[in-house]
C-alpha positions in Angstrom: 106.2 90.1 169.1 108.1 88.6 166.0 106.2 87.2 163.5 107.5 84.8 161.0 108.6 85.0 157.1 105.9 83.0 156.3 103.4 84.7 158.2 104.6 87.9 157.0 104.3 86.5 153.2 100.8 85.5 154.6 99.9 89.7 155.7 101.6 90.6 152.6 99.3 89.3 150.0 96.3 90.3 152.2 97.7 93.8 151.9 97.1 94.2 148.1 100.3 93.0 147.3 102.5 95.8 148.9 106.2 95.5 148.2 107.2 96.5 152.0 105.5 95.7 155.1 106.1 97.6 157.8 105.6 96.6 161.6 106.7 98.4 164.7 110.3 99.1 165.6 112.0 95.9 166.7 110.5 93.8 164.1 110.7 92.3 160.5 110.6 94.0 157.2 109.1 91.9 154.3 110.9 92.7 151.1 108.9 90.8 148.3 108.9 90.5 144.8 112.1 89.7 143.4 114.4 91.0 146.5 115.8 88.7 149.4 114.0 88.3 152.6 115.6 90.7 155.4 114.9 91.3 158.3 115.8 94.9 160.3 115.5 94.6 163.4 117.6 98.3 165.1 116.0 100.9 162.3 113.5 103.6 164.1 110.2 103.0 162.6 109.9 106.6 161.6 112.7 106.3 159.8 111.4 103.5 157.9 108.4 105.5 157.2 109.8 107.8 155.6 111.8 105.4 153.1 108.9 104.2 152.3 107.1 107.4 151.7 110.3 108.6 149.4 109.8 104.9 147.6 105.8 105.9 147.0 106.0 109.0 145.8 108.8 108.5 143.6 107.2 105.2 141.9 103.9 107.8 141.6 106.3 110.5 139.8 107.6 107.5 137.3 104.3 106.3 136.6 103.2 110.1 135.8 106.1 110.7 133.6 105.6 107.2 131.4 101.9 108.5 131.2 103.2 112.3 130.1 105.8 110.4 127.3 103.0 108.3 126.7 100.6 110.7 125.6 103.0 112.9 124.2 104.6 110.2 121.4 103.4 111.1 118.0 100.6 108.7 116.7 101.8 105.8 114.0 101.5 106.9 110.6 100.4 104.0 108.1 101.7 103.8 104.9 98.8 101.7 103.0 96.1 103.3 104.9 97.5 107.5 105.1 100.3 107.6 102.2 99.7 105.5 99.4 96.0 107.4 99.1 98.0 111.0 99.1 100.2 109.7 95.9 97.0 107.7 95.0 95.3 110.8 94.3 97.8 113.6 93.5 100.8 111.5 91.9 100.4 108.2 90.8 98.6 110.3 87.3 102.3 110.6 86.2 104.3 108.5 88.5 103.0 105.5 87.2 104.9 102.2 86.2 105.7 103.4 82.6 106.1 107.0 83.8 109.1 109.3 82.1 111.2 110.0 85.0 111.1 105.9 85.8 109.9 107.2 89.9 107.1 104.8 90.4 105.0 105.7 92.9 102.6 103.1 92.9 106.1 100.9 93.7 107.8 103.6 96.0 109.9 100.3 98.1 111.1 99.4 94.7 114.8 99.9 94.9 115.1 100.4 91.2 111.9 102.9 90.6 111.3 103.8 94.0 112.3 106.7 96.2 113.5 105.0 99.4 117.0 106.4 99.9 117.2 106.5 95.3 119.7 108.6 94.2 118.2 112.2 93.4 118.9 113.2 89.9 118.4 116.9 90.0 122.2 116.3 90.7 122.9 120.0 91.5 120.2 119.9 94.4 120.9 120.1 97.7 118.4 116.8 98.6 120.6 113.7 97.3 118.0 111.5 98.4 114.5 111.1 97.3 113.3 110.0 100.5 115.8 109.2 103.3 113.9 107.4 106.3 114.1 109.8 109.5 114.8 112.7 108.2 112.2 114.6 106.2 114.4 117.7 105.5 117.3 115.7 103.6 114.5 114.3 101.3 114.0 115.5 98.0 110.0 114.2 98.3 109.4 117.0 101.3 111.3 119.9 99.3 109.3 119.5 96.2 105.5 119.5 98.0 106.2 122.0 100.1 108.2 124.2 98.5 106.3 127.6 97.6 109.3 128.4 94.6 112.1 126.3 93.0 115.1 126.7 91.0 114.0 124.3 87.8 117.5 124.2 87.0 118.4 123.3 90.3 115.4 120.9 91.6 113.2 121.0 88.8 109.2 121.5 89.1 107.2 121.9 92.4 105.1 118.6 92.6 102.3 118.2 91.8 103.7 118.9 88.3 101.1 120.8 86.6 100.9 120.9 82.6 99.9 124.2 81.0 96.7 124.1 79.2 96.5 123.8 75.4 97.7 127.1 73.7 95.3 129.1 71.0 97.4 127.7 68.5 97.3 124.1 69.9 93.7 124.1 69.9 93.1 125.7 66.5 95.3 122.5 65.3 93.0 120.1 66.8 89.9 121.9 64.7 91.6 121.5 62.3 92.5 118.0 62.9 88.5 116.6 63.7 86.9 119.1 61.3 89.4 117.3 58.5 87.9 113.5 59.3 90.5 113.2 62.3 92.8 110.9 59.8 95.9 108.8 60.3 98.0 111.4 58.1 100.7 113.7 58.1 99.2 116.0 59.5 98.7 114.3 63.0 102.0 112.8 63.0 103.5 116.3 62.3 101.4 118.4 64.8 98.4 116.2 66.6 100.9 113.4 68.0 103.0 116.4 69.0 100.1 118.1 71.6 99.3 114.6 72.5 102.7 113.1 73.2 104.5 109.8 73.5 103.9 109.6 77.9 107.8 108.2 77.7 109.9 111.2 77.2 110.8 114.5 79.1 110.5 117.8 77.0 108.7 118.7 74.2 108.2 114.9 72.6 106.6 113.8 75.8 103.9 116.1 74.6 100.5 117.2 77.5 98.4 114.2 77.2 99.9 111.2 77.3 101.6 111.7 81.1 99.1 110.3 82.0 96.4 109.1 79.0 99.1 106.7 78.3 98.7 102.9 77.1 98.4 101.0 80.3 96.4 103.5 81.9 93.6 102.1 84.1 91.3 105.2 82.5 90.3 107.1 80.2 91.6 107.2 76.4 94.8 105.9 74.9 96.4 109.3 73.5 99.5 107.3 72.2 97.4 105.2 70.1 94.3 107.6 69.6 93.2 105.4 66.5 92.4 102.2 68.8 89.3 100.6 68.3 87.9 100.4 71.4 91.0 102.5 73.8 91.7 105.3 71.7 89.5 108.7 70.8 88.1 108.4 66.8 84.7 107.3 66.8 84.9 106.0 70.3 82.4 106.7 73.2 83.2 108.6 76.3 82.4 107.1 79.7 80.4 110.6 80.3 78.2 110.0 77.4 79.0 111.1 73.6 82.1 110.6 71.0 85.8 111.4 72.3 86.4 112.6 68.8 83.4 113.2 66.3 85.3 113.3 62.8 84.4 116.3 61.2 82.4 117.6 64.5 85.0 119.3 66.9 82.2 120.6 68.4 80.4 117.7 68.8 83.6 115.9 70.0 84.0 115.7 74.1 88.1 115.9 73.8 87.4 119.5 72.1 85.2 120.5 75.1 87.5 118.9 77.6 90.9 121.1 76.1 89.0 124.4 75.3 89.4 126.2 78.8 86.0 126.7 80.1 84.0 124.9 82.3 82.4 121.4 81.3 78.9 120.9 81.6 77.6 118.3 85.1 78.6 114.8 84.4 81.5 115.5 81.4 84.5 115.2 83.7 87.0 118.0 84.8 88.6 120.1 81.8 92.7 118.6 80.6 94.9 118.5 80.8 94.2 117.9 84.6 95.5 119.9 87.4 96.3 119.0 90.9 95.9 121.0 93.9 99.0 121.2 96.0 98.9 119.3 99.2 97.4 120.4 102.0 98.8 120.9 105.6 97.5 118.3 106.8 98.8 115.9 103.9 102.9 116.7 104.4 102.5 116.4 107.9 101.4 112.7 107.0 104.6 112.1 104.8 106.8 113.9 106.9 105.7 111.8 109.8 105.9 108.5 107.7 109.5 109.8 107.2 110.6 110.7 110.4 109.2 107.0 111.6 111.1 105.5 109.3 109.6 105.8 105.7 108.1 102.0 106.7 105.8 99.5 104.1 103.5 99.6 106.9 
């Protein structure tokens, strides 16, 4: 019997939509969506059962192999919700709008303070690039938080940078500072503005404090102005409770307890200058990721 194209279309769609229907030898083959009616009317009909066979289990491979790819593909790293937290919490301290090294991280698209494909300028490194999209080990970023050692000559510090704590000497200076009414004198413009620094410079003038206790600061003291009324340190009160700086009381003054070395008391903050703990594992797999994907503003 030969059956019509149209009532071949008709056993087609009752057949959950197969692509070929097969009948005995002799008869019509339906090829359907997207490919020209035919009809074969010499093939054996083993013969077209095994095409069709060869046509199922290869479509089954494909669909197991788009699956395996599927499954394999790395997941989409974020940049608001995985990266910008990371330099939220261990660089935007220093890398901030007014920062020294004019790399703003709270800006990092920002051709002109960023660190998409900007110029590195530890000239003598290796990494040209502070960040170049796709390829994690070009970029300076990668080389300086994961790096166990650098040259500082070469690459400069391992990030994040880490001050050194006030010296003996440093400290005894700021006794002598509060216990002498904490004035406006020479003697803080020669040696107190000195430990505090200017937050603008590299070297010695940009001081330990002001890095990051600088004037737009969203917290904490001014240390570039510690006079200020209401942002600086004389005679002001601490968010944790007592005076920044008690003239005449370095004991009684919270930025004496908060530079001496020891451990504060509950509720008075973490000692200064602050330290940052190196990023974890899991942390520079998250940039490196958002690198090899592109280094997006996703």
């Amino acid at each position: 019997m030969t059956r019509s194209f149209e009532e071949l279309e008709r056993l087609l769609h009752q057949g959950s939509r197969r692509r070929l229907v097969l009948l005995r030898n002799e008869e019509h083959v339906k090829v359907h969506l997207g490919m020209r009616r035919t009809i074969c009317r010499s093939l054996p009909a083993f013969v077209l059962v095994a095409a069709l066979l060869l046509l199922a289990v290869g479509k089954q491979a494909d669909g197991q192999e788009a699956k395996q790819s599927a499954s394999a593909a790395p997941p989409q790293i974020s940049f608001a919700a995985q990266v910008a937290p990371i330099f939220a919490a261990k660089c935007n301290f220093c890398h901030h709008p007014q920062n020294a090294v004019k790399v703003d991280l709270t800006r990092p698209f920002d051709p002109r303070v960023g660190i998409i494909l900007r110029a590195n300028t530890w000239t003598k490194s290796g990494k040209k690039y502070l960040v170049v999209p796709g390829d994690p080990e070009a970029s300076a970023l990668i080389l300086k938080v994961e790096a166990a050692e650098l040259d500082v000559h070469v690459d400069g510090d391992l990030m994040p940078w880490n001050i050194d704590p006030l010296s003996e000497q440093e400290r005894e200076s700021l006794r002598q500072w509060i216990s002498g009414g904490a004035l406006n004198d020479s003697f803080y413009k020669g040696t107190i503005a000195r430990i505090f620094g200017d937050g603008i410079s590299l070297g010695s003038r940009g001081g330990k404090c002001a890095y990051c206790h600088y004037a737009g600061a969203s917290f904490g003291p001014d240390l570039t102005n510690p006079f200020h009324p209401a942002r600086g340190l004389v005679n002001v009160r601490a968010s944790f409770g007592g005076i920044r700086v008690k003239p005449g009381d370095p004991l009684g003054s919270l930025l004496f307890a908060k530079v001496g070395g020891s451990e504060l008391s509950p509720g008075r903050g973490r000692p200064m200058p602050l330290h940052f703990l190196r990023l974890t594992a899991a942390e520079n797999q998250i940039l490196r990721g958002w690198i090899v994907q592109g280094a997006r503003d996703n």
